[in-house]
Structures are given as structure tokens and as C-alpha cells.
VOPAGU-2260 file (C-alpha; in pm, 1 decimal, decimal comma):
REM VOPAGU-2260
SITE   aa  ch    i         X         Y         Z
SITE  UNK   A    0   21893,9    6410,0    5755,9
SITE  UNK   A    1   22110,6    6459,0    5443,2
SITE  UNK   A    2   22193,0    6080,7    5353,2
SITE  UNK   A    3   21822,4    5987,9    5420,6
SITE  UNK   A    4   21780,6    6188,5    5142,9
SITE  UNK   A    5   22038,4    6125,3    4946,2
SITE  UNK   A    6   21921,2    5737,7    5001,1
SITE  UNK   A    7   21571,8    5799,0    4911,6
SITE  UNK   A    8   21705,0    5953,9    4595,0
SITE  UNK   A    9   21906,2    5630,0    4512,2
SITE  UNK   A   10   21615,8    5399,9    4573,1
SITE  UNK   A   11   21396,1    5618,6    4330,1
SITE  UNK   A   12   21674,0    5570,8    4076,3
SITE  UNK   A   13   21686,9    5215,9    4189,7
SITE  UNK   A   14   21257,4    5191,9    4110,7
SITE  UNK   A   15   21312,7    5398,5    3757,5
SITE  UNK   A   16   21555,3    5139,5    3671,0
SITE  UNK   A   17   21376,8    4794,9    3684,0
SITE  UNK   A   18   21075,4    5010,4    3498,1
SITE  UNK   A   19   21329,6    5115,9    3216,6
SITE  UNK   A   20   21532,9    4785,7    3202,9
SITE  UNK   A   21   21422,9    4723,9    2871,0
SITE  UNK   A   22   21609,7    4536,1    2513,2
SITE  UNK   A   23   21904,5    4357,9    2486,2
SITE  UNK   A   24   22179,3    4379,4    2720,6
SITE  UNK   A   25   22467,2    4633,2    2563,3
SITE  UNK   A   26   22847,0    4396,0    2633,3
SITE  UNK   A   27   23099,4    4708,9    2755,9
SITE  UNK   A   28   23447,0    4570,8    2704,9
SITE  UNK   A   29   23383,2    4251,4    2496,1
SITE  UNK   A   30   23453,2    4227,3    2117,3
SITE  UNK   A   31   23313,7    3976,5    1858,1
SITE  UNK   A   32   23558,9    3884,6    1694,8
SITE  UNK   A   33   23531,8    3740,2    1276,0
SITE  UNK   A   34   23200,4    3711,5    1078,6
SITE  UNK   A   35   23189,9    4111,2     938,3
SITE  UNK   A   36   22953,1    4165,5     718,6
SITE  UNK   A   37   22934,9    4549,6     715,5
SITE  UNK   A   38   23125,5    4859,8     865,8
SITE  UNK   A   39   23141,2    5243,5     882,9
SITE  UNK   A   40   23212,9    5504,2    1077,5
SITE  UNK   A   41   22911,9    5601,9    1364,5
SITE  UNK   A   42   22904,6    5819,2    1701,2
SITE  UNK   A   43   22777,4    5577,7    1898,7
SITE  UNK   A   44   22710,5    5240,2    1978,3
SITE  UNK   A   45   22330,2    5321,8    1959,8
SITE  UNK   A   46   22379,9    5423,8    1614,9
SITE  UNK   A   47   22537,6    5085,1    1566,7
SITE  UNK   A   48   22264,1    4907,6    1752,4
SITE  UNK   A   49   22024,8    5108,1    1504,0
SITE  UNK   A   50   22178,3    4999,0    1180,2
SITE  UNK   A   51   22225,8    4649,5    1260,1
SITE  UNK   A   52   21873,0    4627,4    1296,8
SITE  UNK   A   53   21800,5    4764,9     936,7
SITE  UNK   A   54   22060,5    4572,7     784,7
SITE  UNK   A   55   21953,0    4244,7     650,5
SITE  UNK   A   56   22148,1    3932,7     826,0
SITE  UNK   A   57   22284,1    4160,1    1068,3
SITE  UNK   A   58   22227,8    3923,7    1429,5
SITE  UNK   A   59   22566,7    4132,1    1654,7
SITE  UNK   A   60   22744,9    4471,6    1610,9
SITE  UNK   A   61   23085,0    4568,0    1770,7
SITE  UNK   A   62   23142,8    4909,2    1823,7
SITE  UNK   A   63   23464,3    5082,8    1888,8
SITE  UNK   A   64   23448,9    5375,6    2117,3
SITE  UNK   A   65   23669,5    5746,4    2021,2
SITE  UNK   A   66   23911,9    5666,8    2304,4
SITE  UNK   A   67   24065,4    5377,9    2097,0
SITE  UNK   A   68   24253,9    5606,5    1804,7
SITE  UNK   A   69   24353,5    5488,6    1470,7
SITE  UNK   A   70   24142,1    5351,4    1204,2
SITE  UNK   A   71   23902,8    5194,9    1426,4
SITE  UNK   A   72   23786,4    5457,2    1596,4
SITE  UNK   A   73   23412,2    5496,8    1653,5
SITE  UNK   A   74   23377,4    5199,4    1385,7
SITE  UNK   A   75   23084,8    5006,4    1378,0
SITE  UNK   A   76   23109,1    4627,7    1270,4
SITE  UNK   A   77   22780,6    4443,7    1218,6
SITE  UNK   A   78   22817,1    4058,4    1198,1
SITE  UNK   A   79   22678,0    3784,8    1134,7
SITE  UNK   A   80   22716,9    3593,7    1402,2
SITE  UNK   A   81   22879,1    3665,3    1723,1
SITE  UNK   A   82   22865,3    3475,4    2071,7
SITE  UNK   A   83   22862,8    3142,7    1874,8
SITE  UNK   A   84   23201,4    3219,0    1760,0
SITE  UNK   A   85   23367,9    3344,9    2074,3
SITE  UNK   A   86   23407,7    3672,9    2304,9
SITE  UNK   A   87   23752,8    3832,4    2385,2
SITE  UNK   A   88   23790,2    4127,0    2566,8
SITE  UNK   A   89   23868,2    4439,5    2483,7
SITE  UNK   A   90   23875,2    4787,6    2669,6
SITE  UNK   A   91   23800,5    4947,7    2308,9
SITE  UNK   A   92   23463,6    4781,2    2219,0
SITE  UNK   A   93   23102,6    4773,4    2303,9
SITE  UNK   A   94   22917,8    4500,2    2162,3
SITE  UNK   A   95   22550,7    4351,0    2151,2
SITE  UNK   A   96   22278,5    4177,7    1972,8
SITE  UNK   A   97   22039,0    4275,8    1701,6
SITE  UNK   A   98   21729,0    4469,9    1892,4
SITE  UNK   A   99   21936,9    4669,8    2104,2
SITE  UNK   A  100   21799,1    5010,8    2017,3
SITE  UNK   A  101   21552,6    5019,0    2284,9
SITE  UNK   A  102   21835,0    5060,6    2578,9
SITE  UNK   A  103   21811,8    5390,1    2783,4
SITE  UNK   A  104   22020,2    5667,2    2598,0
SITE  UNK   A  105   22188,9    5904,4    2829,2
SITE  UNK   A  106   22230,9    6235,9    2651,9
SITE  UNK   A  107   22464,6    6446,5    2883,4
SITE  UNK   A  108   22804,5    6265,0    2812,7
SITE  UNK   A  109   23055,5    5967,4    2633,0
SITE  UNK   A  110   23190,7    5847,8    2968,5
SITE  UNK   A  111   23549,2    5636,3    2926,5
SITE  UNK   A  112   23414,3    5286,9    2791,7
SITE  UNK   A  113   23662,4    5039,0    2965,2
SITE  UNK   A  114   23858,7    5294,0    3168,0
SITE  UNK   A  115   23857,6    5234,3    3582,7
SITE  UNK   A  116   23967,9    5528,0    3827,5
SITE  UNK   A  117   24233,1    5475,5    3978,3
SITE  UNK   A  118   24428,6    5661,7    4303,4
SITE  UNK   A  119   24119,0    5903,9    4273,4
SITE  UNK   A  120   24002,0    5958,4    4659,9
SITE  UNK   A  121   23826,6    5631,5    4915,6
SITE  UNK   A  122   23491,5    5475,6    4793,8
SITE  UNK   A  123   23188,2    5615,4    4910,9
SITE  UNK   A  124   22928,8    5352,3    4805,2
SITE  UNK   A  125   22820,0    5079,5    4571,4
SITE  UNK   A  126   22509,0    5005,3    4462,8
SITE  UNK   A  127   22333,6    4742,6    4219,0
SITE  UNK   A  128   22271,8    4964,2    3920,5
SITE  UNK   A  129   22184,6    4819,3    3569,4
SITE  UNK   A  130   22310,3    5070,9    3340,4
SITE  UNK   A  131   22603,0    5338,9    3384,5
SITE  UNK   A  132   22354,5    5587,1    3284,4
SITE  UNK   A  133   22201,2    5533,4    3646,7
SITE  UNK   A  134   22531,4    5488,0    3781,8
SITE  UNK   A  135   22617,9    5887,4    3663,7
SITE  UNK   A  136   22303,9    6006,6    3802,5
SITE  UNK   A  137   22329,7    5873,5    4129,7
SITE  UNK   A  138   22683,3    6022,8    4173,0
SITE  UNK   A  139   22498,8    6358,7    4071,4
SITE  UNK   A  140   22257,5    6323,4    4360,8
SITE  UNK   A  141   22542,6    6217,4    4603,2
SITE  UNK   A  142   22749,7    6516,6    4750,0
SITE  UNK   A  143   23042,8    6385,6    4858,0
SITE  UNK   A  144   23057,8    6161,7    4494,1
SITE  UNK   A  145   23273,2    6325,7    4236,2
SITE  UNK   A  146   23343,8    5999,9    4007,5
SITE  UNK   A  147   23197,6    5689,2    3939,0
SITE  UNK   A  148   23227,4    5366,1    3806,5
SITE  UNK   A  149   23035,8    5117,4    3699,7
SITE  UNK   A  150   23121,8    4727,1    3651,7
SITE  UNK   A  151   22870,1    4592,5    3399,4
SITE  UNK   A  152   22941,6    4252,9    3465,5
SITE  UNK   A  153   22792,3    4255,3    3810,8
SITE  UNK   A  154   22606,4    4533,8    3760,2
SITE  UNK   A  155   22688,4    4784,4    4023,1
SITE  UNK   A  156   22812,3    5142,7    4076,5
SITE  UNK   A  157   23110,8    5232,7    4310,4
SITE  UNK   A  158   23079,4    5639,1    4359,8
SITE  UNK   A  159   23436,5    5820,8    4488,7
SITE  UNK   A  160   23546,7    6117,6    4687,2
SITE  UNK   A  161   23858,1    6238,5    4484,4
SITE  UNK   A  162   23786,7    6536,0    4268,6
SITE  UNK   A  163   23950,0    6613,4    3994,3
SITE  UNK   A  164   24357,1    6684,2    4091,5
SITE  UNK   A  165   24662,5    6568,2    3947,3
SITE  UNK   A  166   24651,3    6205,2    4139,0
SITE  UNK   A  167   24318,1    6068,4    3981,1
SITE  UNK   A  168   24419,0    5865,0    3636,5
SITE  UNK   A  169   24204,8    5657,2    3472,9
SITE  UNK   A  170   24382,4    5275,4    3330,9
SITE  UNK   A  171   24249,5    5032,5    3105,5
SITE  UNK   A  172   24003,6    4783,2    3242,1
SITE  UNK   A  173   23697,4    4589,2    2990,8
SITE  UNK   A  174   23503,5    4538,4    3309,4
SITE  UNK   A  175   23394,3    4900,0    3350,4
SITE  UNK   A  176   23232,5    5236,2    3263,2
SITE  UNK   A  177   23345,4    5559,3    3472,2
SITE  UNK   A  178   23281,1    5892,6    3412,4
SITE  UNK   A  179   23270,6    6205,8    3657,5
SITE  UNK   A  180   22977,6    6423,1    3880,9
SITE  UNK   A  181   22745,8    6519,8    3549,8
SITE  UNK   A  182   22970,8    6365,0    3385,1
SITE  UNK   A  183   23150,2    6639,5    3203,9
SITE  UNK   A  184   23374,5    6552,9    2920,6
SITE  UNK   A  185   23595,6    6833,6    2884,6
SITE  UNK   A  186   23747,9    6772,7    3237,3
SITE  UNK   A  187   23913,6    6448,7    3196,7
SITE  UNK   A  188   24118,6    6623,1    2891,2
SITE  UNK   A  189   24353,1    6712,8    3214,3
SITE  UNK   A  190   24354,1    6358,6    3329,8
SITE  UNK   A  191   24682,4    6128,8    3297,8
SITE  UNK   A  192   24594,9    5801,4    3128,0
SITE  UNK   A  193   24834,8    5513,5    3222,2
């Protein structure tokens, strides 16, 4: 009786998505490179998304997210041009294009920005899910999930058994998003990082 409900709860999410699914589509793990025309420090890549669309000539942003260190961190870049010119990867960046600022915020959490679980307990599901936002909420309705990850290039969310012990690190990887259950930032200060 449990996982009918916990699928009915996933479908809902599933509905709530395609109704929300609405702006540009935010690039996890992908850098424009060249063409600055602007930068400054910002806490988000919304807040990026925001300014580049009050910024005159301002088409793509790059963001760099606070796990990267050094001068870069949480820098926003706003460009003038930017899949024109070439995309190269890059666990440390979030980019998009001009109009992004209606894309669902999620409020609880930064979740890693190119990070992937790894030796952190057996898959439990995936799903098609267009945004990580979804993807953290559905581990939150799951009760066996205790992290996720999301790969935005295919768009779907792989929920995990491990909790949070010694042998779950998180490595580099562009492709994806992961956080934990409700996503709580101050746990993964005990996390190793490869």
C-alpha cells in the first residue's frame, strides 16, 4: 500500500511539472566561454538570470556556483553571445539565455551543481524529472531515498538508499545536480569530496 502511495505522489510531482515547465532551459555544467561584457559577484544563478535581463546587450550569463573557490566563485558573467561561439564543460558553471528568470526557484537548499554520488547505497528509482528542484522533492516523498541526483541532460532523477556515513563521496561530474532527503546543506560539510 506504501509505494502506491509513494507512486501517486511522484506522478502528482510528475503533473506539477509539465504545468510549471516554464522559460528558458537553465545549462548545469556547461560554460560559455569569451564574449564578457559584464561581471560581479551574485548568490545565485537566478540572480544572474535576473541581471542579464536588465542589462542592455546581455543575450547568455555563466554563473559560477560557491563550490568552485577562488576568484570565481559565485561570479556572474553576462555575454554577449554564447552558443554561437561554443560550449565546454565545466562542473563549476551554470549557464543560460537571456529570459531565464521565470524557471522554478527552489528555496530550501544550493544542492552540489556538477557533483554525482558516488559509493552512496543501490539505486532505488529513476524517473523523468525536468528540474532538480522536482528531483529533491520526490526523494522527500520516497522513504527509503536519502540522496538524489539528477542528470539534466536527459532529464531524469536517480533517488539512493545510502544515508549519510563515511562511504558516500560526492566527485566531479557537469552532467548532474545531487543533493540529499530535504536537501540539507550543512550535512554534506562531513562528506569526502574526491
Amino acid at each position: 500500500m506504501l509505494k502506491v502511495k509513494e507512486m501517486i505522489l511522484v506522478v502528482v510531482f510528475l503533473i506539477f511539472q509539465v504545468q510549471t515547465a516554464i522559460g528558458c532551459e537553465v545549462q548545469y555544467g556547461l560554460n560559455y566561454p569569451r564574449h564578457n561584457i559584464d561581471s560581479k559577484i551574485l548568490g545565485t544563478w537566478q540572480e544572474c538570470a535576473i541581471w542579464c535581463d536588465t542589462v542592455p546587450g546581455c543575450n547568455f550569463w555563466t554563473w559560477v556556483h560557491n563550490e568552485a573557490g577562488g576568484s570565481n566563485q559565485l561570479r556572474c558573467y553576462l555575454k554577449s553571445q554564447g552558443v554561437i561561439s561554443g560550449i565546454n564543460k565545466n562542473w563549476r558553471a551554470v549557464s543560460g539565455s537571456k529570459g531565464c528568470t521565470n524557471s522554478v526557484q527552489h528555496n530550501r537548499c544550493t544542492p552540489h551543481y556538477g557533483r554525482f554520488w558516488y559509493d552512496c547505497g543501490s539505486f532505488v528509482n529513476f524517473f523523468p524529472i525536468l528540474t532538480w528542484q522536482h528531483c529533491a522533492d520526490v526523494c522527500s516523498t520516497l522513504a527509503e531515498c536519502h540522496h538524489w541526483q539528477w542528470k539534466h541532460d536527459v532529464k531524469k532523477c536517480y533517488t539512493r538508499t545510502g544515508g549519510i556515513a563515511n562511504t558516500c563521496q560526492l566527485t566531479q561530474n557537469p552532467d548532474f545536480v545531487s543533493g540529499i532527503r530535504n536537501c540539507q546543506q550543512a550535512e554534506f560539510q562531513h562528506l569526502k569530496l574526491f
